[in-house]
C-alpha positions as CSV (number, residue, x, y, z in Angstrom):
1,X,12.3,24.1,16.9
2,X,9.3,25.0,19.2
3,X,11.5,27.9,21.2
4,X,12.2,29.7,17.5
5,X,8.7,29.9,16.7
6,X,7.8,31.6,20.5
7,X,11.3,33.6,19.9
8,X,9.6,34.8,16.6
9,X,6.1,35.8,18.5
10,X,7.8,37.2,20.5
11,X,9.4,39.8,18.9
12,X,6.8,40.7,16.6
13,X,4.2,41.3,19.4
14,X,6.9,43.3,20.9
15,X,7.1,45.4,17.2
16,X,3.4,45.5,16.9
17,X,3.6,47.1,20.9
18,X,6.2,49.7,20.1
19,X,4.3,50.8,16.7
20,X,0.6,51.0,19.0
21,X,2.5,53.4,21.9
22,X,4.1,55.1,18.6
23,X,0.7,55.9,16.9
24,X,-0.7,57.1,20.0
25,X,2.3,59.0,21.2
26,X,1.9,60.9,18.0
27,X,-1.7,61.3,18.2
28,X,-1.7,62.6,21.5
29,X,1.0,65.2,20.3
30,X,-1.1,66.4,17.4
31,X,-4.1,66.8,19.5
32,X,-2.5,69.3,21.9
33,X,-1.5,71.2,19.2
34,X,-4.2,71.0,17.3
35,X,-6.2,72.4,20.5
36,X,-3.7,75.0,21.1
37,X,-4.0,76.4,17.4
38,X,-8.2,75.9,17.4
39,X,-7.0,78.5,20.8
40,X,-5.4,81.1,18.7
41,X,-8.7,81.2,15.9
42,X,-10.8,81.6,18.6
43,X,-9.1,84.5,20.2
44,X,-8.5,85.6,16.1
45,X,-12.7,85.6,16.2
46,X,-12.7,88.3,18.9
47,X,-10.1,90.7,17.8
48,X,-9.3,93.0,14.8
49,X,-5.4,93.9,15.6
50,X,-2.9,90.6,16.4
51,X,-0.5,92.7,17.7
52,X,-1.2,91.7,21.4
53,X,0.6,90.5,24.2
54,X,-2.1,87.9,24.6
55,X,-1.7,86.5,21.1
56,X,2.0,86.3,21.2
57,X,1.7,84.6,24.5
58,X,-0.1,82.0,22.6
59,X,1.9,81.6,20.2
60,X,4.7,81.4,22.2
61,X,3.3,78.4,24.4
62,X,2.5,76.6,21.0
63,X,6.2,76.9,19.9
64,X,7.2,75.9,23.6
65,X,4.9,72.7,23.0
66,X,6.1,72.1,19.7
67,X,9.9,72.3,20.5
68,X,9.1,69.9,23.3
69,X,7.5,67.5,21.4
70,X,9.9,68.0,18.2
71,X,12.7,65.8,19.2
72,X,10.3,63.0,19.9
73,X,8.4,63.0,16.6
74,X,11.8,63.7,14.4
75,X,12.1,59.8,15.0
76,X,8.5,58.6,13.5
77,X,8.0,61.3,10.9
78,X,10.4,63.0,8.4
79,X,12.6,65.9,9.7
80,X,11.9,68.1,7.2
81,X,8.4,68.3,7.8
82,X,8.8,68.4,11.5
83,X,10.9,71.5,10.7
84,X,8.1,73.1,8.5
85,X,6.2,73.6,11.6
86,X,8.5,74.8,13.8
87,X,9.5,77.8,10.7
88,X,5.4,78.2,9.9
89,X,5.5,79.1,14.1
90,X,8.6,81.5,13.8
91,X,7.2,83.1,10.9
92,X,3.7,83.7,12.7
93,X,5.6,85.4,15.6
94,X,6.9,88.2,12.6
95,X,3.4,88.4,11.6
96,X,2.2,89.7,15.6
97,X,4.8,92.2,15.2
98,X,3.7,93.6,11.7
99,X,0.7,93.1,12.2
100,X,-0.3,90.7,9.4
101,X,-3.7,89.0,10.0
102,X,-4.0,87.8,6.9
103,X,-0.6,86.2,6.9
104,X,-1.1,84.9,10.4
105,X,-4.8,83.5,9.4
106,X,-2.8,81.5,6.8
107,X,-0.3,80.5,8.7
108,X,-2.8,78.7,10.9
109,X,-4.3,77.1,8.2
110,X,-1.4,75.6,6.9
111,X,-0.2,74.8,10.3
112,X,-3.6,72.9,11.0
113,X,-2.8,71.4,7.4
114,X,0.1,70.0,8.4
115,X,-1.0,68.5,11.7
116,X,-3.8,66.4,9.7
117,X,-1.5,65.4,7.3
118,X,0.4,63.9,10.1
119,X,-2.4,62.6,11.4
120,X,-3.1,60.4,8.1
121,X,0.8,59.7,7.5
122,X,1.2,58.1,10.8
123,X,-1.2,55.5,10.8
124,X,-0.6,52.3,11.8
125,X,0.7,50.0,9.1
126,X,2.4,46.9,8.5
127,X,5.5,49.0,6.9
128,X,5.8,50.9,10.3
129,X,6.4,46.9,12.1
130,X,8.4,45.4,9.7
């Protein structure tokens, strides 16, 4: 009777472990790209045309970053919003090539609206252990 009540501890520090490394796993991921977007606004302060290699180098190293960490979040937060990032990125890349600031600048903003939405959805909960 004793071993049941240890088996039972056992497993749900073990579910309370794996839902700690989750939330932080996902809030490290969200950091980096929230740093890599604050990147892009600051370089948006300094320039009047987007059409630049430099910009669409940094654009292209957030959409590197997010299809590296893509596969890992599609298992703690819903695919379809995963995917709305990863589509908010491809469309920014059209904007660079037409040269769309405000487009971009709203793309940004709904990208970093996204990311703290995340940021609120994933917190740690007694629905994510049991």
């Amino acid at each position: 009777m004793n071993n049941r009540y240890v088996y039972i501890i056992i497993i749900v520090v073990i579910l309370i472990g794996v839902c700690v490394w989750e939330q932080l796993m996902v809030s490290n991921y969200l950091s980096t790209m929230q740093t890599k977007i604050e990147n892009v606004i600051t370089l948006l302060d300094d320039i009047v045309d987007i059409n630049t290699t430099e910009v669409y180098e940094l654009v292209e190293d957030l959409e590197s970053t997010w299809d590296s960490y893509q596969t890992a979040l599609c298992y703690t937060v819903n695919l379809k919003d995963v995917e709305d990032i990863g589509i908010e990125i491809t469309k920014m890349k059209v904007y660079i090539v037409e040269n769309s600031v405000t487009e971009f600048k709203a793309s940004l903003s709904l990208l970093l609206f996204y990311i703290d939405s995340y940021y609120n959805l994933m917190g740690i909960s007694l629905q994510n252990i049991f």
